[in-house]
TIKEMAR-584656 format. One record per residue (C-alpha): x, y, z; residue number from 1. Coordinates in pm, 1 decimal, always signed. Layout:
BEGIN
PT       xx       yy       zz   i
PT        X        Y        Z NUM
...
***
This chain:
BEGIN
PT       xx       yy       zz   i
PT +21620.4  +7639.5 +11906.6   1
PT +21470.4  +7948.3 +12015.7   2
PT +21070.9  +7968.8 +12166.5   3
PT +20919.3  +8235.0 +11906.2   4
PT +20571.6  +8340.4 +11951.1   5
PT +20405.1  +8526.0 +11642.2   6
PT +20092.7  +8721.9 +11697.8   7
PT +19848.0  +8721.2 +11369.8   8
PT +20051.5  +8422.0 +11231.7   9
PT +19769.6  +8278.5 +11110.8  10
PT +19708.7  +8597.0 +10845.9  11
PT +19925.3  +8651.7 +10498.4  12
PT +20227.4  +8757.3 +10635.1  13
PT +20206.2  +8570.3 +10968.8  14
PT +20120.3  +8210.5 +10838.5  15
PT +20457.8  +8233.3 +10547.1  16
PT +20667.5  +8326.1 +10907.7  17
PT +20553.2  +8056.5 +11104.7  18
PT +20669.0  +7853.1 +10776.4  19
PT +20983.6  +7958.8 +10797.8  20
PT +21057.8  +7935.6 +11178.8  21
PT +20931.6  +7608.6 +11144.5  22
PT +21160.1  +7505.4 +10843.2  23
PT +21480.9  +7693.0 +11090.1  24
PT +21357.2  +7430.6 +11367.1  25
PT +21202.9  +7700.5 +11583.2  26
PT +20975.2  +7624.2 +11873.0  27
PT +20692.4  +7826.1 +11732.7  28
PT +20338.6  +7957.5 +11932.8  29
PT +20060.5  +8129.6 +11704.7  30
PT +19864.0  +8330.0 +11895.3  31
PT +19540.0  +8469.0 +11630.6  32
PT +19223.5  +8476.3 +11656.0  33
PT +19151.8  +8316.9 +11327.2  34
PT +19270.9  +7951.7 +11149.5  35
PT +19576.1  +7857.3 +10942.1  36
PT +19572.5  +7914.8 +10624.2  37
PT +19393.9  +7568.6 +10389.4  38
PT +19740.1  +7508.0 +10266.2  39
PT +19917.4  +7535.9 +10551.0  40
PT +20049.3  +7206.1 +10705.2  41
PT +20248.8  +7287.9 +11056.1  42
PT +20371.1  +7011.6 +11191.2  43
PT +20284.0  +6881.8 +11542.0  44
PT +20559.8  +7137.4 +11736.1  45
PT +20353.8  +7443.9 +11594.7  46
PT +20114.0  +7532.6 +11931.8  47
PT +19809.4  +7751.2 +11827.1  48
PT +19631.9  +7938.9 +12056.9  49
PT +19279.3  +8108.1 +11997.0  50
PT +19246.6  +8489.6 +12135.3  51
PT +19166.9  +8817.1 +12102.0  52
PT +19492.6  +9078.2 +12119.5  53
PT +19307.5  +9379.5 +12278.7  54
PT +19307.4  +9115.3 +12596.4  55
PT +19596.1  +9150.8 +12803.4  56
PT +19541.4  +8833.2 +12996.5  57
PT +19464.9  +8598.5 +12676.4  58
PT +19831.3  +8754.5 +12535.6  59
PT +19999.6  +8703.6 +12873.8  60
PT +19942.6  +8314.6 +12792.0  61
PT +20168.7  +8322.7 +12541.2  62
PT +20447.3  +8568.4 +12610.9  63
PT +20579.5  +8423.3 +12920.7  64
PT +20873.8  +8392.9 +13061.8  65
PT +21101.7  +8192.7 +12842.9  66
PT +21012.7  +8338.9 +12468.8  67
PT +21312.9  +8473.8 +12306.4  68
PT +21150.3  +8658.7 +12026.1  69
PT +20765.4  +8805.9 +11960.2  70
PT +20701.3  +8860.6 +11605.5  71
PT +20421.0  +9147.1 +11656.6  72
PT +20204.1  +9103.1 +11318.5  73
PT +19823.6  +9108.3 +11439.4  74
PT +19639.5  +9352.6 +11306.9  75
PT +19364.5  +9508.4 +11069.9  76
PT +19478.8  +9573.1 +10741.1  77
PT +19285.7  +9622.6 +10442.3  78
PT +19116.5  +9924.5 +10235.1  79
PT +18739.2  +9770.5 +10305.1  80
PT +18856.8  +9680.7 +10622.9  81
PT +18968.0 +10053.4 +10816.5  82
PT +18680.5 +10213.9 +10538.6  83
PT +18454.9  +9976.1 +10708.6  84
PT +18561.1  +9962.5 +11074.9  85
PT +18785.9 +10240.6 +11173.4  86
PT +18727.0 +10146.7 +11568.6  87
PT +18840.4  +9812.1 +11529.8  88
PT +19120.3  +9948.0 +11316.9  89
PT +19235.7 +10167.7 +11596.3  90
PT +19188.0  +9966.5 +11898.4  91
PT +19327.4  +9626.2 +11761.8  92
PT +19651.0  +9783.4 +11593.9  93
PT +19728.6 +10072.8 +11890.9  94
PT +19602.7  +9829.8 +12217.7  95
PT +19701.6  +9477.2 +12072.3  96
PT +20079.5  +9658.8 +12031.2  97
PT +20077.4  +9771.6 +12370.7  98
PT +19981.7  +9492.8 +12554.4  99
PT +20262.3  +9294.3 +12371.8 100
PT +20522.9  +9526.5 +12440.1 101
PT +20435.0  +9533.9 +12778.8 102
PT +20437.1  +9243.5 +12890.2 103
PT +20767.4  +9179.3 +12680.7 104
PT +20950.6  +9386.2 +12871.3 105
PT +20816.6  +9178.9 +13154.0 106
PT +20949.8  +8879.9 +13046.0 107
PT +21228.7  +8951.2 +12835.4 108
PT +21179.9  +8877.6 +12548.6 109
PT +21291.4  +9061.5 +12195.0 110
PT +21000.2  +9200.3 +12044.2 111
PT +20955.2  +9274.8 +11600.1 112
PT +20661.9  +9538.0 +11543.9 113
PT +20520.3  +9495.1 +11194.6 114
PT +20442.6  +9812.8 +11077.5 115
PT +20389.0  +9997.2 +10724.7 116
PT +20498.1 +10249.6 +10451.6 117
PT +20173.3 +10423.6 +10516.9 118
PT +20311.0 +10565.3 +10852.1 119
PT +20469.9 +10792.7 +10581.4 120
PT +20130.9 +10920.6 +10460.2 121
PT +20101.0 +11129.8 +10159.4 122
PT +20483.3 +11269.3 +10211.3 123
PT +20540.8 +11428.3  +9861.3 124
PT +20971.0 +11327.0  +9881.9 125
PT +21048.7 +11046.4  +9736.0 126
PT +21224.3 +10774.0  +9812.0 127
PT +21127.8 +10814.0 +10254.2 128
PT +21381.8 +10747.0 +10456.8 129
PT +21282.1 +10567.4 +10810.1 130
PT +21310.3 +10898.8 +11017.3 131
PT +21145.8 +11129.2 +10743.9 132
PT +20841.7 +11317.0 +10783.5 133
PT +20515.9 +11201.3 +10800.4 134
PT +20242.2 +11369.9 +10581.1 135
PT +19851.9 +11295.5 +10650.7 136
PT +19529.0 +11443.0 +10561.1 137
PT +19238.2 +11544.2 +10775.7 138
PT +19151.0 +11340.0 +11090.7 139
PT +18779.9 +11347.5 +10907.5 140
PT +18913.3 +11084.1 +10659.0 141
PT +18869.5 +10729.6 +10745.8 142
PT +19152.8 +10667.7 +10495.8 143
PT +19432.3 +10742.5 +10789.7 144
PT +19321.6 +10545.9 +11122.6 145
PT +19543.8 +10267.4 +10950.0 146
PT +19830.0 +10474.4 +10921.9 147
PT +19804.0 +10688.3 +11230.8 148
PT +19761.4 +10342.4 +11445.1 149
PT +20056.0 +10175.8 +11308.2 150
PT +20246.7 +10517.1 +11388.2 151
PT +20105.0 +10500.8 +11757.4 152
PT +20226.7 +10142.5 +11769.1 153
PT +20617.5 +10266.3 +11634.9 154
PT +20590.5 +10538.5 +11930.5 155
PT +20461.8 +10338.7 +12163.8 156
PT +20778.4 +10074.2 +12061.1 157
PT +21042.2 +10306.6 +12050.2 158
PT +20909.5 +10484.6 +12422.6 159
PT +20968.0 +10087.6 +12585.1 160
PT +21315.2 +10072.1 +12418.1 161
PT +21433.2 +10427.6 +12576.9 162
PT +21220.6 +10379.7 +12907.2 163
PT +21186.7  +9999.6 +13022.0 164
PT +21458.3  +9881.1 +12838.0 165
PT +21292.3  +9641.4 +12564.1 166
PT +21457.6  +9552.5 +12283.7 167
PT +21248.1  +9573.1 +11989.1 168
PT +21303.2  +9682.6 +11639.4 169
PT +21049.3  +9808.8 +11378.4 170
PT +20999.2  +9669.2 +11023.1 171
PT +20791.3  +9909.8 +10792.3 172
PT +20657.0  +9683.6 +10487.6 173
PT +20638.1  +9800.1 +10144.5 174
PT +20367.8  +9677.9  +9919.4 175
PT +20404.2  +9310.4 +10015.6 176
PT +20201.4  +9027.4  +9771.1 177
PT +20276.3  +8660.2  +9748.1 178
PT +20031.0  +8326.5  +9799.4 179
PT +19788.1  +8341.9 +10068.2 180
PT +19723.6  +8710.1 +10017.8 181
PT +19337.3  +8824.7 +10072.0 182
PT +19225.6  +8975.2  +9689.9 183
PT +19185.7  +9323.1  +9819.7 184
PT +19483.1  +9422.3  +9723.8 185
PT +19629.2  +9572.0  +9373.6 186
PT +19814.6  +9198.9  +9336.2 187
PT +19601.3  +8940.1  +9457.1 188
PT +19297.5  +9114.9  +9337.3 189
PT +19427.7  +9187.8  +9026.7 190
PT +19562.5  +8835.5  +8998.6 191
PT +19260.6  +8708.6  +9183.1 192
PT +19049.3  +8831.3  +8917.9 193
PT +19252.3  +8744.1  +8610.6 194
PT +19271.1  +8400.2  +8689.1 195
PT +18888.1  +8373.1  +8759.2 196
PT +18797.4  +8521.1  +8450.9 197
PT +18730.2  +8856.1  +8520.0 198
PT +18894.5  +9180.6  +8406.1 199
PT +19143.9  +9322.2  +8623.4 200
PT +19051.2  +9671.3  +8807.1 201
PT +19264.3  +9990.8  +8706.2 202
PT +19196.8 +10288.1  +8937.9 203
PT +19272.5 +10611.6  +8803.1 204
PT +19478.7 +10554.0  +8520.1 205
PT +19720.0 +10361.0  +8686.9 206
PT +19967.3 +10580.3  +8701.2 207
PT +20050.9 +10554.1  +9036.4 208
PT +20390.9 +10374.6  +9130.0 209
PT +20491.1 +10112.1  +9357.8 210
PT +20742.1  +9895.6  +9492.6 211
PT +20626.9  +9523.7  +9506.8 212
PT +20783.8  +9327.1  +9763.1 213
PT +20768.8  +8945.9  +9719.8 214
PT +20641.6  +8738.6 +10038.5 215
PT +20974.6  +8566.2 +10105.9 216
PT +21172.4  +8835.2 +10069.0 217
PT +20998.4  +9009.6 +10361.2 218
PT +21010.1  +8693.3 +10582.9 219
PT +21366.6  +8685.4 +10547.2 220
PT +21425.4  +9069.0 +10606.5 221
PT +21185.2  +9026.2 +10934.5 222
PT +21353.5  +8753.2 +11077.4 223
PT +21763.0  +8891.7 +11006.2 224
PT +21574.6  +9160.2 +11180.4 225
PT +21425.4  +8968.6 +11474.6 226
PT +21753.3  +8745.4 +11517.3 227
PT +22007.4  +9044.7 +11515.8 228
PT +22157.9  +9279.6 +11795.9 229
PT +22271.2  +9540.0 +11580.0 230
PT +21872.2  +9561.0 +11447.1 231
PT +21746.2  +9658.2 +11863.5 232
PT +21615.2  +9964.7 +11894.2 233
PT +21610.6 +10036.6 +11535.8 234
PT +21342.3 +10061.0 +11256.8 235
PT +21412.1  +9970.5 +10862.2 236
PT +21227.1 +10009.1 +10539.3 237
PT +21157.1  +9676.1 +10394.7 238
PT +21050.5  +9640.9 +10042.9 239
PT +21185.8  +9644.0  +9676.5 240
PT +21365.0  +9953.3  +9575.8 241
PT +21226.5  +9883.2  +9155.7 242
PT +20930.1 +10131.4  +9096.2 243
PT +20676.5  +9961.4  +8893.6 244
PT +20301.7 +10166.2  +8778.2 245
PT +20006.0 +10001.4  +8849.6 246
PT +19946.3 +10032.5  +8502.5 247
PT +20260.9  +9812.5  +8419.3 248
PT +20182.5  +9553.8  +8715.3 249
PT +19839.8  +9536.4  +8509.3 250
PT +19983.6  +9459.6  +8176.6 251
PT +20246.7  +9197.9  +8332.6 252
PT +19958.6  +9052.6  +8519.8 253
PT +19774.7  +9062.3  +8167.8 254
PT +20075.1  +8913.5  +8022.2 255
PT +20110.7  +8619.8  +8273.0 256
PT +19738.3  +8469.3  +8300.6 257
PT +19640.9  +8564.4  +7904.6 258
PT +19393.5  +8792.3  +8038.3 259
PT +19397.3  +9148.2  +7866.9 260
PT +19140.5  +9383.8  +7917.8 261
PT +19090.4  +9565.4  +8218.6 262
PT +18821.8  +9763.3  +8382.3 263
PT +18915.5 +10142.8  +8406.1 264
PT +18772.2 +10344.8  +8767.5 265
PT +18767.8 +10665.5  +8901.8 266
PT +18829.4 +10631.3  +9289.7 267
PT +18634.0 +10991.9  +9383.5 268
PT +18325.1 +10819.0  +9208.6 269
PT +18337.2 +10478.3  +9353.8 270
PT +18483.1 +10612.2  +9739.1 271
PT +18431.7 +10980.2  +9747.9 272
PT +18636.5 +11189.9  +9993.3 273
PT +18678.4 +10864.3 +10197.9 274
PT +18955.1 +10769.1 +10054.5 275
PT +19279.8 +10940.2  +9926.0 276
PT +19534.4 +10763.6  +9684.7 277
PT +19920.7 +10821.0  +9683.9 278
PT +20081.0 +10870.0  +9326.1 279
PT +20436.3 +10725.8  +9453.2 280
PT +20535.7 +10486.7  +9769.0 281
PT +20912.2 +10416.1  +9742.5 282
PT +21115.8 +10314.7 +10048.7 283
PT +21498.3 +10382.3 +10045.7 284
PT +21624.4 +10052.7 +10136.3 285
PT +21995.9 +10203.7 +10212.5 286
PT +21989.6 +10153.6 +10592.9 287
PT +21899.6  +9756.8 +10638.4 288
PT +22137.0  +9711.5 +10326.7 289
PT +22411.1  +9883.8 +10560.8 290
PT +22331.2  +9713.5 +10874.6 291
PT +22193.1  +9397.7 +10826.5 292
PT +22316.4  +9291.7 +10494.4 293
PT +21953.6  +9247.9 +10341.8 294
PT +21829.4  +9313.9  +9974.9 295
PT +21502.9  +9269.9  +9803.8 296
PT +21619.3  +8951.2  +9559.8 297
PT +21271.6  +8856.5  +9369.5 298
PT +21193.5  +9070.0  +9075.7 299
PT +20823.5  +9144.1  +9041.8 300
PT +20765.4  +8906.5  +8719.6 301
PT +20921.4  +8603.6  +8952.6 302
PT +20697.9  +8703.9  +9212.0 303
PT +20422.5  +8669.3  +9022.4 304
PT +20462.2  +8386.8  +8861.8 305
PT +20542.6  +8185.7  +9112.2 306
PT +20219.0  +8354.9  +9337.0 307
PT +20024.8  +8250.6  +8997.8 308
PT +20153.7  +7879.2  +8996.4 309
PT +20021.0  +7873.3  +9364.4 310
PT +19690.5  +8023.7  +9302.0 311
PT +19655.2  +7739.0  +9006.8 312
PT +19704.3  +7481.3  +9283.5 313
PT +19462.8  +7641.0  +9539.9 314
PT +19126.4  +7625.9  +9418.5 315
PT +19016.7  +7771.8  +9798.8 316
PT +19194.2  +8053.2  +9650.8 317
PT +18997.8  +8154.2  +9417.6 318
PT +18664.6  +8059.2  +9537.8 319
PT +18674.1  +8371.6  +9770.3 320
PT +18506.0  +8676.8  +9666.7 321
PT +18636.2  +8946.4  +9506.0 322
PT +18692.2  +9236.3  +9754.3 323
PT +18539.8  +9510.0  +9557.8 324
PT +18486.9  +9791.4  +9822.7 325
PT +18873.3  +9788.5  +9834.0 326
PT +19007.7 +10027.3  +9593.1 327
PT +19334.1  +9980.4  +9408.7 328
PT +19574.9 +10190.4  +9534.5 329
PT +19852.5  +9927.1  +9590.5 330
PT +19837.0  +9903.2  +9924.8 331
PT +19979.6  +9523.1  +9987.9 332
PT +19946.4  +9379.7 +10275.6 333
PT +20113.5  +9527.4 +10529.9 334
PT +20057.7  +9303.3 +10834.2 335
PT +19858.1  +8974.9 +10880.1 336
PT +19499.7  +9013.5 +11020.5 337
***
């Protein structure tokens, strides 16, 4: 049994972790500032604690001496969210990493960084390897304090490893959807919408193309991550290597719920210049494959059925509101909130 603490395990990606350590026999600590998930049952062994992740003290409670593993996945994610708040963007995802790492390599203990394919920015070459360039736009555009964060945090990561010692690896997510997942996000809202009666929303054409990685699949790929020696020091792509449009996720989302039309949007009318789309987001998958063994397995129509079934199930669901100021430009989750 080892003593896991997960940061934000109370968001999307966080809450299906804590699942899974649980269901491995893990002595697991939540540390979030928000509450479990409705359909979330821990049992009794899962310790939650309350707190803010910009405080250094309130995060020293739980990475003590003793953890084995921090699984790093609180922070701000979200289209409305880092259009909305860019300073809360910035400070939660650049000082909540920092104070974890340091006072990891206090202690000892193994630390996973949840980071994101938009560290890659608008980078034009196709399919990004993890060290390949990074591409952003003006500093003037709220659209890359998420992305520019999350890079700070992968510096700041790799900078412990080489100077202090810390063994940490970095997992960049890939368009992640599943159950649980806010609708702000070219699934769940798309789904989210669908199966309240509402028309899907298609921004610009749809043409754009992603890779949708199913919930489970990136659990697993976090954790071979978090529980191996060859992963320390290193960072890997995690997602689906299948390139889907939005415009075909639409039509299979159409095709699973019985809902067909959808409403068509122009982002530059709804957003402006505040936000910039990418046409294509496709990880190559080729180095966790080679060193860890680990594969995308859940094809998207799986995936969404199965996130479909749950949302049937979940009535708390669907009585949230429909994020509209998020635009759909496929940007799954990344990290838990």
């Amino acid at each position: 049994m080892a003593r896991v603490v997960v940061t934000g395990g109370c968001g999307f990606l966080g809450s299906h972790l804590v699942d899974e350590l649980v269901r491995r026999g893990e002595q697991v600590t939540v540390f979030d500032g928000g509450a479990p998930p409705p359909d979330q049952a821990p049992p009794p062994s899962v310790r939650y604690v309350a707190g803010d992740i910009r405080d250094a003290a309130q995060v020293a409670e739980v990475v003590t001496d003793g953890v084995d593993i921090v699984y790093h996945l609180a922070a701000v994610v979200g289209v409305d969210r880092y259009l909305a708040s860019p300073v809360d963007v910035i400070d939660i995802n650049l000082l909540g990493t920092r104070n974890v790492l340091d006072l990891a390599s206090r202690t000892g203990a193994k630390v996973v960084v949840a980071s994101t394919s938009e560290v890659f920015g608008k980078n034009p070459a196709v399919p990004w390897r993890e060290d390949d360039d990074r591409v952003l736009g003006s500093t003037a555009v709220d659209r890359w304090c998420y992305s520019s964060s999350k890079a700070l945090g992968e510096h700041l990561a790799f900078a412990f490893v080489r100077d202090r010692g810390l063994r940490a690896s970095i997992v960049r997510y890939f368009n992640v959807y599943g159950p649980r997942q806010r609708p702000a996000f070219v699934v769940s809202r798309s789904l989210h919408r669908a199966l309240n009666g509402e028309p899907p929303v298609v921004y610009d054409g749809g043409g754009q193309t992603r890779c949708f990685t199913y919930v489970r699949d990136a659990i697993d790929a976090t954790i071979t991550v978090g529980t191996s020696a060859a992963a320390d020091g290193e960072c890997f792509n995690v997602g689906s290597s299948v390139e889907t449009t939005v415009a075909e996720l639409s039509a299979l989302v159409a095709e699973l719920t019985g809902f067909a039309s959808v409403v068509p949007i122009e982002t530059r009318a709804k957003l402006g210049d505040r936000y910039q789309d990418l046409r294509r987001r496709v990880p190559d998958t080729g180095k966790i494959a080679q060193v860890l063994g680990w594969r995308a397995s859940t094809d998207l129509r799986e995936g969404l059925a199965r996130t479909i079934a749950w949302a049937r199930e979940n009535p708390w669901w669907l009585a949230q509101p429909d994020s509209g100021a998020a635009p759909d430009p496929a940007l799954a989750g990344s990290t838990s909130a």
